[in-house]
N, C-alpha and C positions, 0 to 999 in steps of 0.2 A: 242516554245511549251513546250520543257522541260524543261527551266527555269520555267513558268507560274506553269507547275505541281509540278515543285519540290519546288514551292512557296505555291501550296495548301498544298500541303504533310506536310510541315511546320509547319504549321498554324492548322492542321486539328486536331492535340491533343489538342493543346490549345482551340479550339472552342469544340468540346467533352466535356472538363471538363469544361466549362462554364456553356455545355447542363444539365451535369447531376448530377450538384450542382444546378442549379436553376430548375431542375425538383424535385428532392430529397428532399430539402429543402422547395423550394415553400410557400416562407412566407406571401405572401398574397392570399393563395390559388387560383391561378388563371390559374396553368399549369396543374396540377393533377385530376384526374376525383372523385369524390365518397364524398367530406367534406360536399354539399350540400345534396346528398342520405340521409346520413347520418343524418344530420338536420333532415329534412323533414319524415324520419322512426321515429326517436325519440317521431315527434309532431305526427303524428300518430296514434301513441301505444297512444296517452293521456298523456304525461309527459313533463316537459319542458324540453330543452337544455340548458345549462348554456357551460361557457366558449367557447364561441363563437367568432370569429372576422375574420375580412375582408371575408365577409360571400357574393356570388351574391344572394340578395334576389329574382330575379327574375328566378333563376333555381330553387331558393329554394320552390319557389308556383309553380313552374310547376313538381316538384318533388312528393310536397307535396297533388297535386290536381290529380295526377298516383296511389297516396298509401293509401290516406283516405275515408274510408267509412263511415265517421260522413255526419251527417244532419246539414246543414247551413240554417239555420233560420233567420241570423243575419248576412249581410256581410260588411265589412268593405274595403271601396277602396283607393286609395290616398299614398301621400309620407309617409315620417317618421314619420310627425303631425300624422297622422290616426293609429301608432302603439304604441302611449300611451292612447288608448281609452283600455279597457278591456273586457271581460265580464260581469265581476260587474258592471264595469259604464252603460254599455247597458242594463242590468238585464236580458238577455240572456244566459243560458246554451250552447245556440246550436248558440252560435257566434262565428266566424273567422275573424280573422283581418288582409285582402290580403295585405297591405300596404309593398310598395318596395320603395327602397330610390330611391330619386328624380326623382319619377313618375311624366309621363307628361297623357294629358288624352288619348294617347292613347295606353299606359300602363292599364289606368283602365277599357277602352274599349274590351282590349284584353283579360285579366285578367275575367272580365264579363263574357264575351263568353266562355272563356275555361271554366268557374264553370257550364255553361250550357250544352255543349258539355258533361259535366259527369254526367249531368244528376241533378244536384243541382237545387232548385227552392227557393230560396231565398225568405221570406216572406218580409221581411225589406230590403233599401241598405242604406249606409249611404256613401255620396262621399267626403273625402275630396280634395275644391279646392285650394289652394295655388294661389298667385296673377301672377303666372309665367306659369299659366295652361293653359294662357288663350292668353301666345305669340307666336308668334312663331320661333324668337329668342331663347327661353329658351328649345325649342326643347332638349330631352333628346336623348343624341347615343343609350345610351343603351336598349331603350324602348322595349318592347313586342311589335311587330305590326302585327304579321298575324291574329288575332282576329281584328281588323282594319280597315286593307285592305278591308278587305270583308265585314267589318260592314263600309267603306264607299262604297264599290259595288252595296250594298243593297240596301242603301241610295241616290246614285248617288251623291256626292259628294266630292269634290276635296283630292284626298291622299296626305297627306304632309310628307315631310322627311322621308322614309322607309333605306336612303342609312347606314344611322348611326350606323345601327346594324350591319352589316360585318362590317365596319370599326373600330367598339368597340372591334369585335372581334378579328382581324387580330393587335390590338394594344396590346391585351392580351398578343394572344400567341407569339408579339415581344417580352415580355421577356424572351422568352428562349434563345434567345444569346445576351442578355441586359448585360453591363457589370456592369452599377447601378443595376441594380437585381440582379449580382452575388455579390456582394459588401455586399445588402441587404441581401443573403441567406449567406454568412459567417460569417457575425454576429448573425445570426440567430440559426445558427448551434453552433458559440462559447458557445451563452449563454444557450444553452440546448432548447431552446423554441421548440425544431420540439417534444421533447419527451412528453410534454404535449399539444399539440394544439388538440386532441379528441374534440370531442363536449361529455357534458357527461347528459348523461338525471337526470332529481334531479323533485322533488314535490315540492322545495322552491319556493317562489312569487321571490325573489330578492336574489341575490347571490354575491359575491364580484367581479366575472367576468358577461360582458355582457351575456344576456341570451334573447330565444327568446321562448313564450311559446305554450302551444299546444291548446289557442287560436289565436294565430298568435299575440302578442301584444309584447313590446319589455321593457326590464328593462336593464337596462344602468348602467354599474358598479359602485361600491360603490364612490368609488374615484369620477369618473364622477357625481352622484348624491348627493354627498354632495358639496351643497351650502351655503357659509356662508355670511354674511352682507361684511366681508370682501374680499372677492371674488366675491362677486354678481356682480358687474360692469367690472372687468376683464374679467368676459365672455363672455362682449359684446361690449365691447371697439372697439376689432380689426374691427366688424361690421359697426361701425362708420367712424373709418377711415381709413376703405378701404374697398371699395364698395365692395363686395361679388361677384361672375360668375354670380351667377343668375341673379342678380338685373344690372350687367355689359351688358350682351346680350337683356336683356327687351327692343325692339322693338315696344312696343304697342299691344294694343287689337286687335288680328286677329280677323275680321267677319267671317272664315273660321272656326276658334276652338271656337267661339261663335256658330255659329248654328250646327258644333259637339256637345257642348253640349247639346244643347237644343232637337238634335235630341237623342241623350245617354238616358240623361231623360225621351223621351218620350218610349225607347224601354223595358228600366227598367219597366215602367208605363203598358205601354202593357202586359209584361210580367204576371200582375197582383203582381208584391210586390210594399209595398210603400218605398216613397223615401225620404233623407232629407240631405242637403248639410253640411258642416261641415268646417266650417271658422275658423283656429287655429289661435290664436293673435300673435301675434310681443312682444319681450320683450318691457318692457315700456320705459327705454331708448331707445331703437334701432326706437320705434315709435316715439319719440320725437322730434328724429333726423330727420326721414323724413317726420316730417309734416312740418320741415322747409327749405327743399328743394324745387330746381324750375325745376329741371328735369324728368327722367321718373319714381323718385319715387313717384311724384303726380300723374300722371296717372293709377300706380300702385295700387294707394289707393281707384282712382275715380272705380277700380273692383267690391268692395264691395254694395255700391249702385246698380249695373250691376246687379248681381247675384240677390239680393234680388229684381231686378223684375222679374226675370227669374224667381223665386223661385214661387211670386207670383201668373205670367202668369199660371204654371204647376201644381200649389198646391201643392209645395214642402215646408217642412219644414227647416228653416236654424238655425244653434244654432252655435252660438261663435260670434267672430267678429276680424278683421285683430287688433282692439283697445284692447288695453291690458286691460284699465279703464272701459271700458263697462264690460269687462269679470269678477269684481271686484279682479283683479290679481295685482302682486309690482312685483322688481325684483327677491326677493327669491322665486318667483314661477316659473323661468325659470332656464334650465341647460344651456345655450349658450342665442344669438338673435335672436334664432326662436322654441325654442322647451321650450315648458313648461311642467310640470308635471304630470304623470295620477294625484296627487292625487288632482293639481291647478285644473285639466277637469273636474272631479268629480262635483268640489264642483259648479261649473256652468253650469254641463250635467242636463237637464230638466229630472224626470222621467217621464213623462208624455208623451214622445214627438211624440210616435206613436199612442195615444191613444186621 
């Protein structure tokens, strides 16, 4: 037993300063409490945040939805696709764009409900689906789900994967005696990066670091937004070949997260706002690729058809399409194999579309 002690006793400085370098430092912000606060007060006050990064968007909307007392008119739901849409593209003032990376739907379910819960009434929603919304394979850990739970209570129907969220979290806060995170935080520390990591509020549209703004919409740093002819296909290469997580775990169309949504639609519908789905294209390589595939990126495509009866059944309006060609888009309108440009969305956002 005293050896065993005099074995922790050892060890126990060494674990301390593991603890409080990868607390201190925390370079992906994931130990520390307040960088999301912080976001989230910013959008707020009405200003953007710039210099942004490794950011949980989804503390960041439940921050953000504690501290705002604007009127949302205009909501926006969905992954990353959904946070290059804007205000101006929607021609909305009193729009928000709830979009958290890789929302599954019932992130957007939860999300929903909490803007209700404060009381928000949303005249418009717009959802974007992703072709991975719809598996349940592609189940996100990290998703929003107690808006969920109880909007399938409501519904009576089947709750899927609730466990993923403690276990997202208990893998966070493994970094604090990660010794790759401590690794991470002394580089982090060398290069000075913990002196500037603020988020700092700015009135510019686009800034040379990521920025997210006090519409909720997101502008992606200079570096990352400029695409040239000569790099257009480098960004979407590795997409090609090497299957992607998402499109790796794609299982198929659950009839479970199919009549989820169809029930979602119907509650928005209720609600009394209208609604309209939101189909972000595929780079036009990256789509090329997998229309000539014989796995389950065919089934993945047979989605969009799907939707657009839903759409129909509900009197939902849909605008884009998973096809990059219908969108009339090329590759210099994508920053990666799946994210296009606000200003490519722009130029094929309908004005019309709730009218």
């Amino acid at each position: 037993m005293k050896k065993l002690l005099g074995a922790v006793l050892v060890f126990l400085p060494f674990v301390a300063l593991i603890l409080g370098v990868n607390f201190y430092a925390d370079p992906a912000n994931i130990l520390q409490r307040g960088y999301e606060q912080t976001v989230a007060q910013i959008l707020a006050d009405g200003q953007n945040a710039s210099n942004i990064r490794n950011m949980d968007d989804r503390a960041l909307i439940r921050e953000y939805v504690a501290r705002s007392n604007a009127t949302i008119d205009t909501l926006m739901l969905g992954s990353s696709h959904s946070m290059q849409l804007t205000k101006e593209i929607l021609g909305d003032e009193n729009t928000f764009i709830a979009g958290v990376t890789g929302s599954d739907l019932r992130d957007c379910i939860s999300i929903w409900r909490l803007m209700r819960e404060k009381g928000q009434q949303p005249k418009r929603v717009i959802l974007t689906v992703d072709p991975w919304m719809l598996s349940e394979g592609c189940l996100e850990k990290r998703a929003m789900t107690d808006g969920y739970v109880q909007f399938c209570k409501d519904n009576q129907t089947k709750i899927l994967a609730t466990e993923g969220n403690w276990q997202a979290q208990l893998e966070k806060m493994s970094q604090a005696v990660s010794l790759t995170y401590f690794q991470s935080s002394i580089e982090y520390l060398k290069k000075g990066l913990h002196k500037t990591r603020d988020p700092i509020p700015t009135t510019e549209f686009y800034t040379e670091t990521d920025i997210r703004r006090a519409d909720g919409s997101y502008g992606y740093s200079a570096e990352f937004r400029n695409v040239t002819e000569e790099n257009a296909y480098d960004r979407v290469k590795n997409y090609i070949l090497f299957k992607p997580e998402l499109m790796t775990k794609f299982d198929g169309i659950s009839p479970v997260l199919v009549q989820q949504l169809e029930l979602f639609l119907d509650e928005i519908q209720q609600s009394g706002a209208e609604v309209a789905l939101f189909l972000s294209p595929f780079n036009n390589a990256y789509y090329d690729h997998i229309k000539t595939q014989t796995d389950s990126y065919v089934e993945m495509l047979s989605i969009e058809p799907l939707l657009n009866q839903i759409a129909e059944e509900k009197g939902v309006s849909v605008v884009g399409s998973y096809d990059p060609y219908a969108c009339g888009l090329t590759q210099l309108d994508f920053y990666d194999g799946l994210h296009c440009s606000s200003e490519s969305v722009a130029r094929f956002w309908p004005k019309d579309l709730f009218q």
